[in-house]
C-alpha distance (Angstrom), angle and dihedral (degrees) to the residues before:
residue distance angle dihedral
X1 . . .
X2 3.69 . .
X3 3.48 120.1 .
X4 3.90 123.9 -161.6
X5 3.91 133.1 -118.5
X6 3.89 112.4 -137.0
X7 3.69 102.2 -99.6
X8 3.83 95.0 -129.2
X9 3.53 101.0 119.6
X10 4.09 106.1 9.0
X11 4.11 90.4 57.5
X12 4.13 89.5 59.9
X13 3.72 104.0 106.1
X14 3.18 104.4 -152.5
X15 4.25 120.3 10.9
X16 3.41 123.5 -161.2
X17 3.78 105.1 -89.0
X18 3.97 115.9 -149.3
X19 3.16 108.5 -99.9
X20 3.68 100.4 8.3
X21 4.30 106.8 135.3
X22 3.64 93.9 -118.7
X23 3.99 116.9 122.9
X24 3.65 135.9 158.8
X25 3.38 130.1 -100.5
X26 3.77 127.2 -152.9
X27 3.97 122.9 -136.2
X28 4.12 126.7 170.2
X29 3.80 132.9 -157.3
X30 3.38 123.2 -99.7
X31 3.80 138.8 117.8
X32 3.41 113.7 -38.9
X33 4.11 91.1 177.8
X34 3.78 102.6 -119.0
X35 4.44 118.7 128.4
X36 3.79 112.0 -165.6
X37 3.38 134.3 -145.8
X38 3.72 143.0 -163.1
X39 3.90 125.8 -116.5
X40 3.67 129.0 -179.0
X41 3.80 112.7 -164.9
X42 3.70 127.2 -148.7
X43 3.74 82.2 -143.0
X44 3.79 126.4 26.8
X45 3.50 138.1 179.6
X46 3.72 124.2 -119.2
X47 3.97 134.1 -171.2
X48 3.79 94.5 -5.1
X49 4.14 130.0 178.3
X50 3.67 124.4 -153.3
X51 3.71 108.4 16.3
X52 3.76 106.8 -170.0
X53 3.76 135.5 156.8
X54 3.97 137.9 109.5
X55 3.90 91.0 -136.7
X56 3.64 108.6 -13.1
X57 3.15 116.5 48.2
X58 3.70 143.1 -139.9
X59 3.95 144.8 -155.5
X60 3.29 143.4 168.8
X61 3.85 111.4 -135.7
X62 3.21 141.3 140.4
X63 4.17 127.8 -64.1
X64 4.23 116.2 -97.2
X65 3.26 121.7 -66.9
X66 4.34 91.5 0.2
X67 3.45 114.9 146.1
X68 3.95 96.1 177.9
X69 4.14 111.4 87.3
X70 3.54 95.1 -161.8
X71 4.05 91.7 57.6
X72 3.71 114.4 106.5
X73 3.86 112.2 -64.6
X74 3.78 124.0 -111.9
X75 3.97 130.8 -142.3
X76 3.63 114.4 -130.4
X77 3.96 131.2 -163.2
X78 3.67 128.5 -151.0
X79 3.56 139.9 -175.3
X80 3.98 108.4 170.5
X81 3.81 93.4 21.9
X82 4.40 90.9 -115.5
X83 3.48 108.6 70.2
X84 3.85 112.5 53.2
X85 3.80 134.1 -166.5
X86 3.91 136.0 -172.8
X87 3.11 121.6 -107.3
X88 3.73 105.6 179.4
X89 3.54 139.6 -16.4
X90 4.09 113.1 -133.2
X91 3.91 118.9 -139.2
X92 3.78 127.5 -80.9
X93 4.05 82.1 -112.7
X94 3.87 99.8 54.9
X95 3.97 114.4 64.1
X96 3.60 103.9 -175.6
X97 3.91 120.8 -174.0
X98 3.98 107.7 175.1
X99 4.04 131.5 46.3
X100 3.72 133.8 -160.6
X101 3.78 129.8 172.3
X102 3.76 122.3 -133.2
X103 3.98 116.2 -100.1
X104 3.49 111.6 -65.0
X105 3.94 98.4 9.7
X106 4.30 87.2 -67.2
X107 3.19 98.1 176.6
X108 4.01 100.2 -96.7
X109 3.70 133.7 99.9
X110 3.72 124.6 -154.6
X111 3.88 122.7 -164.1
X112 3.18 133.6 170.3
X113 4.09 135.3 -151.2
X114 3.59 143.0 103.5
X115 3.84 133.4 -46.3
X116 3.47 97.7 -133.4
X117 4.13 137.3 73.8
X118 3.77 88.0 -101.2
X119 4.00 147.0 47.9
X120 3.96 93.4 -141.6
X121 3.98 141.8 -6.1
X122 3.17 134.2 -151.1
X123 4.26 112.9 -106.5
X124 3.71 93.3 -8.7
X125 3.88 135.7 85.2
X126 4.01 109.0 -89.5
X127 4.19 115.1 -125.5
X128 3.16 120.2 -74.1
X129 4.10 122.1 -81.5
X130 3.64 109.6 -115.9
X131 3.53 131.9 -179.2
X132 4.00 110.7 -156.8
X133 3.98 139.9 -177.6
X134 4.00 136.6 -159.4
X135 4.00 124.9 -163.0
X136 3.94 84.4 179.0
X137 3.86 105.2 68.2
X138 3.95 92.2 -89.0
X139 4.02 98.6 -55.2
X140 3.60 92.6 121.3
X141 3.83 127.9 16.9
X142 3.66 127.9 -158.3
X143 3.70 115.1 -146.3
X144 4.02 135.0 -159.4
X145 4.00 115.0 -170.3
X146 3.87 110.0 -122.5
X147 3.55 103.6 -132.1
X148 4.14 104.8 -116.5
X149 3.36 120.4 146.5
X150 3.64 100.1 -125.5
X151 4.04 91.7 161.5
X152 3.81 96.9 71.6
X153 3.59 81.4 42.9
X154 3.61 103.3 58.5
X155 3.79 88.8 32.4
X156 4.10 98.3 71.3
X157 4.02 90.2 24.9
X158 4.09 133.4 86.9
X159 3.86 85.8 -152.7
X160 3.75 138.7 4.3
X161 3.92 134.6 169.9
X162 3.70 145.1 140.8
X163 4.23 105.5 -69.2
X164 3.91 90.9 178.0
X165 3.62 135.0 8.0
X166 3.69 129.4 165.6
X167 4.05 149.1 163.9
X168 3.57 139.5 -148.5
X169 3.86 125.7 -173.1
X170 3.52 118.3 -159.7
X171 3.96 142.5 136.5
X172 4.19 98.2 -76.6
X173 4.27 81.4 56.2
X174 3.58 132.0 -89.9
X175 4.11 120.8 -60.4
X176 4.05 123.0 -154.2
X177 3.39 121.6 -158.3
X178 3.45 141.3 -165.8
X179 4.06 145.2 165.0
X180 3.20 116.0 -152.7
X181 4.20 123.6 -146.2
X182 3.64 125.4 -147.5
X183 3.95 136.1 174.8
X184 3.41 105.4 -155.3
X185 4.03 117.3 -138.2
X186 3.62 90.5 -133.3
X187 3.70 94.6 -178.7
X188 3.34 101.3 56.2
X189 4.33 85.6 50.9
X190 3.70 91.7 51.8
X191 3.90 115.2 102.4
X192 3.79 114.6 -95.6
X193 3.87 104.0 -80.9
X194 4.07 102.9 27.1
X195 3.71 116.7 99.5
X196 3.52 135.5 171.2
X197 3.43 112.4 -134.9
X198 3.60 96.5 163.9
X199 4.19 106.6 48.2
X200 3.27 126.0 -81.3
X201 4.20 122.5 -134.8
X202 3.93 125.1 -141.2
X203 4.13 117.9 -115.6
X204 3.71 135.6 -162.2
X205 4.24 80.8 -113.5
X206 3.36 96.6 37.5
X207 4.15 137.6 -82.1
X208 3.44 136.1 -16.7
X209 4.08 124.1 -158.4
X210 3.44 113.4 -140.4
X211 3.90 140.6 -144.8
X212 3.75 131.2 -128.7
X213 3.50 125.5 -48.3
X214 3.70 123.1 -123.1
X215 3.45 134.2 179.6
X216 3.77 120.1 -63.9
X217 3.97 115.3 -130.5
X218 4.15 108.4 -147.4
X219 3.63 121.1 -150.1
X220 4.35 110.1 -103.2
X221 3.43 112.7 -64.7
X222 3.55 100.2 20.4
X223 3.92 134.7 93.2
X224 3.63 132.2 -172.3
X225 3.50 93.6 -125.5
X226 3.91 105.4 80.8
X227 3.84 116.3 -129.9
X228 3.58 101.6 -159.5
X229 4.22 134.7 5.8
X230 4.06 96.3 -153.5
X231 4.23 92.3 167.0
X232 3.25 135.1 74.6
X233 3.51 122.1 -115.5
X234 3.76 125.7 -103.6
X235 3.76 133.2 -135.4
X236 4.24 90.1 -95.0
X237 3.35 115.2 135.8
X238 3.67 124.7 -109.4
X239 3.69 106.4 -174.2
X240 4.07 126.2 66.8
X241 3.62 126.3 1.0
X242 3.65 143.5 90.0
X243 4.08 109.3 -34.4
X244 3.66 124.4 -123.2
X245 3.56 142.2 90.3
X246 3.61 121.6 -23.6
X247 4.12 127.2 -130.3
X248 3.61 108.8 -73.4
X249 4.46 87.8 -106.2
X250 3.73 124.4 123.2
X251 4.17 106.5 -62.3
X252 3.50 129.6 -122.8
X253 3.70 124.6 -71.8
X254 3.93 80.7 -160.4
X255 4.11 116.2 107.8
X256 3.56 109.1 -111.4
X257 3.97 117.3 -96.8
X258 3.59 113.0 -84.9
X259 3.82 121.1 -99.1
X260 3.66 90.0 33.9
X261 3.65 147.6 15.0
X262 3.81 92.8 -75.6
X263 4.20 109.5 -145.0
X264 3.75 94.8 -77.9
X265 3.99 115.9 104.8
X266 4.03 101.4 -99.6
X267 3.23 105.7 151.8
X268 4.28 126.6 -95.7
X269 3.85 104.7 -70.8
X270 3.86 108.4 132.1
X271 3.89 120.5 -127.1
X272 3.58 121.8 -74.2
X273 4.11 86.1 -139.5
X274 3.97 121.3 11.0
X275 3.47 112.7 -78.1
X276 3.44 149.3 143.9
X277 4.56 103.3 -46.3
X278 3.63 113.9 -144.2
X279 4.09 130.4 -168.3
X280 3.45 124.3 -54.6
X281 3.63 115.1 -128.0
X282 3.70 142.4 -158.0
X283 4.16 124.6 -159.7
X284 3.95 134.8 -169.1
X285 3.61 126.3 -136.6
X286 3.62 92.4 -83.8
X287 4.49 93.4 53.6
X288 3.86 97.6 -99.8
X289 3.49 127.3 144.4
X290 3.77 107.1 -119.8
X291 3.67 98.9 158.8
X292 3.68 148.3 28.3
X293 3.81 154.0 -177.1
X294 3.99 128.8 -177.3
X295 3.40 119.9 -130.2
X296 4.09 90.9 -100.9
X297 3.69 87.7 57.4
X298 4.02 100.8 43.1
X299 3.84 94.2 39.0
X300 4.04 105.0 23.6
X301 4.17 116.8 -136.7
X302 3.81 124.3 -96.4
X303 3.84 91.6 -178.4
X304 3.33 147.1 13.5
X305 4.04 130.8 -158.8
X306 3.92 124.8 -176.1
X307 3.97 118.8 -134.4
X308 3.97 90.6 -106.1
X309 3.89 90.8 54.4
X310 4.00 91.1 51.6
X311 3.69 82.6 40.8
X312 3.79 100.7 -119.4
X313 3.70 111.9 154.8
X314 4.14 136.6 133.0
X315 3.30 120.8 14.6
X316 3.99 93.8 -2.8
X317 3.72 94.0 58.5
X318 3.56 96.5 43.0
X319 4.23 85.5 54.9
X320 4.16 90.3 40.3
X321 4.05 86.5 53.9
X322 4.25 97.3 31.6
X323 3.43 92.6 -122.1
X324 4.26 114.0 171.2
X325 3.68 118.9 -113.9
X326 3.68 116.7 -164.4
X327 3.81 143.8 -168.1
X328 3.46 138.9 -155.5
X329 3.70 138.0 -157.3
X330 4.06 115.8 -162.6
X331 3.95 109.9 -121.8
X332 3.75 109.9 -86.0
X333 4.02 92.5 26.5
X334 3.73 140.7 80.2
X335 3.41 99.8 -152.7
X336 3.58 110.5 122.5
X337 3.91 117.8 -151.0
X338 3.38 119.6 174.7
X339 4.39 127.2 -112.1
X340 3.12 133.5 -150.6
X341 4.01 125.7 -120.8
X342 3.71 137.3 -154.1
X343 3.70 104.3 -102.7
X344 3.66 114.7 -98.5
X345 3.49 125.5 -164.2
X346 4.00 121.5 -103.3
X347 3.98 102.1 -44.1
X348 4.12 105.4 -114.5
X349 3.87 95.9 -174.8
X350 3.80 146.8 9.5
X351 3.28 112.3 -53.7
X352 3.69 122.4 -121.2
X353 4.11 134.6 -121.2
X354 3.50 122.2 -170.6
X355 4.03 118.1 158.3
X356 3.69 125.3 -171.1
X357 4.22 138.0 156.5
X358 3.42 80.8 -76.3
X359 3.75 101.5 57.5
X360 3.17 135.2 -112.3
X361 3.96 141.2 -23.9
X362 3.69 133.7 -165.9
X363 3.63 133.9 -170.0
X364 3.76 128.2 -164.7
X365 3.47 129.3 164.9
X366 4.11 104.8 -145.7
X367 3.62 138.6 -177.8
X368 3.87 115.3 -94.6
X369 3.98 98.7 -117.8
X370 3.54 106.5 -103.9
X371 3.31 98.3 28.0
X372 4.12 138.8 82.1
X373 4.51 86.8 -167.5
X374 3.12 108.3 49.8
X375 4.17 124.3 77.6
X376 3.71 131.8 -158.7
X377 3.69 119.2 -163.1
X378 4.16 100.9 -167.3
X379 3.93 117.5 -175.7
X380 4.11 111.5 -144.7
X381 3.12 120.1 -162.0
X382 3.97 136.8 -166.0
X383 3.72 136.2 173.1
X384 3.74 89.0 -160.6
X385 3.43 106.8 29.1
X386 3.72 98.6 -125.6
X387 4.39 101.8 62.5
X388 4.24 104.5 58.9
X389 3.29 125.9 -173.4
X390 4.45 117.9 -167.5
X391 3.94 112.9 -133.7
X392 3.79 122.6 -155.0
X393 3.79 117.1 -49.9
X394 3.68 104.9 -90.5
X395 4.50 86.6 -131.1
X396 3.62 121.6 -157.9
X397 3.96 97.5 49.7
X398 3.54 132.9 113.8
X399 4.22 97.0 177.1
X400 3.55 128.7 -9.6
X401 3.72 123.8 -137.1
X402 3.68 109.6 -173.0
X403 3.86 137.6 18.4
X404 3.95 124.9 -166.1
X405 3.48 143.6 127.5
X406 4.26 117.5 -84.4
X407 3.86 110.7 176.4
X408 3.54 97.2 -9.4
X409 3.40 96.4 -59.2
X410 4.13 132.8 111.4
X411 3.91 102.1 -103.0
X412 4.08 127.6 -179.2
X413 4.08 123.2 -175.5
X414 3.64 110.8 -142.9
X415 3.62 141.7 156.2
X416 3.87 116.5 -101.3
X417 3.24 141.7 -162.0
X418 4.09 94.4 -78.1
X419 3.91 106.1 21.4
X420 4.04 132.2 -43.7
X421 3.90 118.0 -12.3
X422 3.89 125.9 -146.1
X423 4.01 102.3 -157.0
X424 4.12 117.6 -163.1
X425 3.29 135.4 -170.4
X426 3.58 105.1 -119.5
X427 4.35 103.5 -148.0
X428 3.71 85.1 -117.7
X429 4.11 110.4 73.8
X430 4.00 92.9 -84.5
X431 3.98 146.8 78.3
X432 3.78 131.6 -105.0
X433 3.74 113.8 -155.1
X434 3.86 134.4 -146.2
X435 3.53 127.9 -156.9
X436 3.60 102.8 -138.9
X437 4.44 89.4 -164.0
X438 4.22 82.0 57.9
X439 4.24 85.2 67.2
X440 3.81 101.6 29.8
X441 4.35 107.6 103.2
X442 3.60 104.7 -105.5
X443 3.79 90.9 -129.8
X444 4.04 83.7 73.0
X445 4.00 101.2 36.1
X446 4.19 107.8 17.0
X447 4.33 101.4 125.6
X448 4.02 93.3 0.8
X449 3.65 129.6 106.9
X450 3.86 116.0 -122.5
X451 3.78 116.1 -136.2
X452 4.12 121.7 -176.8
X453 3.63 114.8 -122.7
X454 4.19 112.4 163.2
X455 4.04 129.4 -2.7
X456 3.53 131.6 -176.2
X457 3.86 133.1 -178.8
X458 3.49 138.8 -168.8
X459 3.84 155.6 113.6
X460 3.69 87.3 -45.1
X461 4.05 89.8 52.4
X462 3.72 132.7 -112.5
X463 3.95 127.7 -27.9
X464 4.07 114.1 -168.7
X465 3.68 125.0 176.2
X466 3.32 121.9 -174.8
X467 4.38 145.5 154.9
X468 3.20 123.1 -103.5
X469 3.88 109.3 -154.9
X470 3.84 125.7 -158.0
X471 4.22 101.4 -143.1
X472 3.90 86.8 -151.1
X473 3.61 106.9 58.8
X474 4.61 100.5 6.3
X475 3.90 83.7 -122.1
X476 3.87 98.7 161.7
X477 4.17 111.9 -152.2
X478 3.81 112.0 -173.6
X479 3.78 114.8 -131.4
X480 3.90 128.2 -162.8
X481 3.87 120.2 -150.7
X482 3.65 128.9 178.0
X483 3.99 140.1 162.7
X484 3.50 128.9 -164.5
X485 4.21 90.5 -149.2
X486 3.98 105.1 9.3
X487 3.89 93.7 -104.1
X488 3.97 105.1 73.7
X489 4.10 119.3 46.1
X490 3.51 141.9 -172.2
X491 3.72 131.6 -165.4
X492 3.34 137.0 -156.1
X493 4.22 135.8 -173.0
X494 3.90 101.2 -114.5
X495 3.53 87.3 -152.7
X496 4.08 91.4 63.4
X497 4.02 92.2 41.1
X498 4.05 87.5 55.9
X499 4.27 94.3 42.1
X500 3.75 84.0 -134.9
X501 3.78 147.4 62.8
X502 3.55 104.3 -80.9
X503 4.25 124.6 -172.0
X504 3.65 106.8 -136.6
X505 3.93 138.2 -32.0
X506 3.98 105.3 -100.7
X507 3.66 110.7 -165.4
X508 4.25 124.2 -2.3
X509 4.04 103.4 -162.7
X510 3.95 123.2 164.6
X511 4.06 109.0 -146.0
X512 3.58 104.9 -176.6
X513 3.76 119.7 -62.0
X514 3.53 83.7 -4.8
X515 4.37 139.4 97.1
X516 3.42 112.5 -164.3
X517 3.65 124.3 -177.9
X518 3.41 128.4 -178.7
X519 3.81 117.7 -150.8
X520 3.84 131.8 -161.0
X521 4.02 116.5 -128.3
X522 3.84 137.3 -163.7
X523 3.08 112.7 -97.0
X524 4.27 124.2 -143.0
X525 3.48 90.5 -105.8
X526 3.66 135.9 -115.7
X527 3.93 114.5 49.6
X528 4.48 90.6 -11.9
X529 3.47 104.2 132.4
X530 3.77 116.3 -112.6
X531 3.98 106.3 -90.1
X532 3.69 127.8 -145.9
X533 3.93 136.8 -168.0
X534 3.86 120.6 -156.9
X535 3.79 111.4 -138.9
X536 3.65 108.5 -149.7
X537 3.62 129.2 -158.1
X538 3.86 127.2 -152.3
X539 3.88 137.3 169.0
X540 3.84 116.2 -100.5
């Protein structure tokens, strides 16, 4: 029987290390000098990838009226950030999923993907990754390979794909990124005569075969069957990595992976075949995660193999432990070559692009080696794109949402460990943090949990929306925040900027002197299209 430690202190992602250059920062409300108004557009956008423009903007979404994500994408143009148009439609062989404009809004758009219909498959090499770049507004597309070795991959795997891939354009050349997934077919790595009839969990070293399962014994008051899932979820990854408990956020409405439990909280049930073990998890009343056990400590290990003995290396190991791989193409060129990165830990979240005329940043938020609790979110940065150098560990985060610049100074919107997180650069090699549920009005947030959904920042400042959940009865309220320098705030009920119940905010982005936030609405019912209002931000 396993019995399971209050997750109090082990479900914090990240804790503030001694010594670690993290502080907090203090901010108020007040007025931060921004009206809002409502817009309803005859055409709006919705799930959308690569948003990218200085004025106009751009997105990659999918074509009118298409319900099906996977379906070709389709570029969209802009110029007030509410009423959308397309632009082009790409081919049923290019699957793009992340857009930059050239320096200085030139004219061309680079994206990068895959060339097949999907990210991943399972037992079968995924499409190839392709980087690709139109001078004619997206009608035709010019593609290079990036040279990944997907094969080995898919050969030792029961699924790979793409989980995150990303470009940014800017004056030191344009950088495409990716992080691969993989599933590794442990059995069929194992040496002749070693099964795992009972699971097997994924390590920072390598894998770890497990014993029986038995049940799990919850601490009073909880079960390990969750009654409710009030939150949203947030942009954590729940494919490869190192196993173990998850952040203590709302879990996954998503059905655990098959073979195994997957890393998602699903309750205790052992596989129906050996597979990949996950967690186990216990809930309250109200859905949330109170305590936990990795598979090592609910099941006990009867074995232990390193990568190199399974022979994982390259390419495969860099999928197995979501490591980023990234690609850079000299200013003036589009030759992509590929860099090398200081390794991370296993990648938790999307990772982050931001490029500026100092270079480029990125943010991922990785597993602390060791360890499948505790988060890292690590800022590299590069003024060529191809020599990196890691700053302090941005502590405090679990995912990050949004980088920009605020005051002159790096800034990333993330969710922490009690609500939203504003994260600074602090002038002197570290971070100052602040807790965006210390400047929210009580009459919003007071006895609800705060969960991230959208951020945007830029000249204009910083946009946040985000739900705040009441633990007793799950009823969400969406809540708007913004700041004009990071240290004074306003809030607003989204609900009372729209005039109307609305469902959730979609996307917060900041184009210029301009917030723009686009809400979800209720729709009449039956075969209504969805509706959608555009909240848009101006200074007074």
């Amino acid at each position: 029987m396993a019995v399971l430690a209050a997750a109090a202190g082990s479900l914090a992602l990240v804790a503030e290390e001694e010594g670690r250059p993290v502080a907090t920062e203090g901010a108020s409300l007040g007025d931060v000098g921004l009206s809002w108004a409502r817009a309803d557009p005859a055409t709006g956008l919705g799930h959308a990838d690569g948003m990218s423009g200085l004025g106009t903007l751009y997105a990659l979404s999918t074509a009118p009226g298409q319900a099906d994500l996977e379906g070709p994408a389709t570029l969209w143009r802009s110029e007030d950030g509410v009423d959308w148009a397309t632009l082009a439609t790409l081919s049923d062989d290019l699957y793009l999923s992340d857009l930059a404009t050239g320096p200085g809004d030139d004219g061309r758009f680079y994206a990068v993907g895959t060339g097949t219909a999907t990210a991943g498959v399972d037992g079968g090499a995924p499409g190839g990754l392709l980087v690709g770049w139109s001078d004619d507004g997206g009608e035709t597309w010019q593609r290079q390979a990036l040279p990944v070795d997907l094969a080995s991959i898919a050969a030792a795997s029961t699924f790979s794909g793409a989980a995150s891939t990303t470009v940014a354009a800017g004056p030191a050349g344009v950088l495409a990124l990716t992080v691969i997934t993989a599933e590794l077919d442990v059995p069929a790595l194992l040496p002749d005569g070693v099964g795992a009839p009972n699971g097997w969990a994924v390590t920072a070293t390598g894998v770890d075969l497990l014993g029986s399962a038995g049940p799990v014994e919850c601490p009073a008051g909880s079960s390990d069957r969750p009654a409710a899932r009030p939150a949203p979820e947030p942009a954590v990854s729940d494919g490869a990595g190192i196993d173990g408990p998850r952040p203590a956020v709302a879990p996954s409405t998503s059905a655990p992976e098959e073979g195994g439990l997957g890393t998602d909280p699903q309750g205790s049930t052992p596989p129906a075949r050996p597979g990949r073990v996950g967690a186990k998890w216990c809930f309250d009343d109200g859905g949330r995660a109170v305590a936990s056990a990795s598979p090592q400590e609910a099941q006990g290990v009867i074995a232990s193999y390193t990568f190199a003995e399974l022979g994982v290396d390259g390419d495969l190991l860099r999928a197995v432990r979501r490591e980023p791989i990234a690609f850079l193409a000299a200013p003036g060129t589009t030759e992509f070559e590929r860099v090398e990165l200081p390794q991370l830990g296993p990648v938790a979240s999307d990772v982050l692009l931001r490029s500026s005329e100092d270079g480029f940043e990125l943010v991922a938020g990785s597993f602390v080696e060791g360890t499948g609790t505790s988060l890292d979110v690590t800022v590299l940065r590069s003024e060529d794109g191809r020599s990196w150098v890691p700053t302090a560990s941005a502590g405090g985060l679990q995912w990050v949402a949004a980088i920009g610049e605020l005051d002159g100074r790096t800034t990333l919107v993330g969710q922490g460990e009690d609500g939203p997180a504003l994260v600074r650069e602090d002038g002197a090699g570290g971070w100052v943090t602040t807790s965006l549920l210390d400047v929210a009005d009580p009459a919003l947030v007071a006895g609800r949990d705060l969960y991230l959904g959208s951020a945007g920042i830029g000249p204009l400042g910083v946009v946040v929306g985000a739900t705040a959940i009441d633990p007793a009865t799950t009823e969400p309220t969406q809540v708007l925040l913004a700041s004009r320098d990071g240290s004074t705030w306003a809030d607003w009920s989204v609900e009372e900027l729209a005039g109307e119940p609305v469902g959730e905010v979609l996307r917060a982005h900041v184009s210029g002197q301009r917030a723009l936030v686009t809400v979800t609405l209720p729709s009449g019912g039956g075969d209504d299209e969805p509706r959608q209002a555009v909240l848009v931000g101006s200074p007074t």
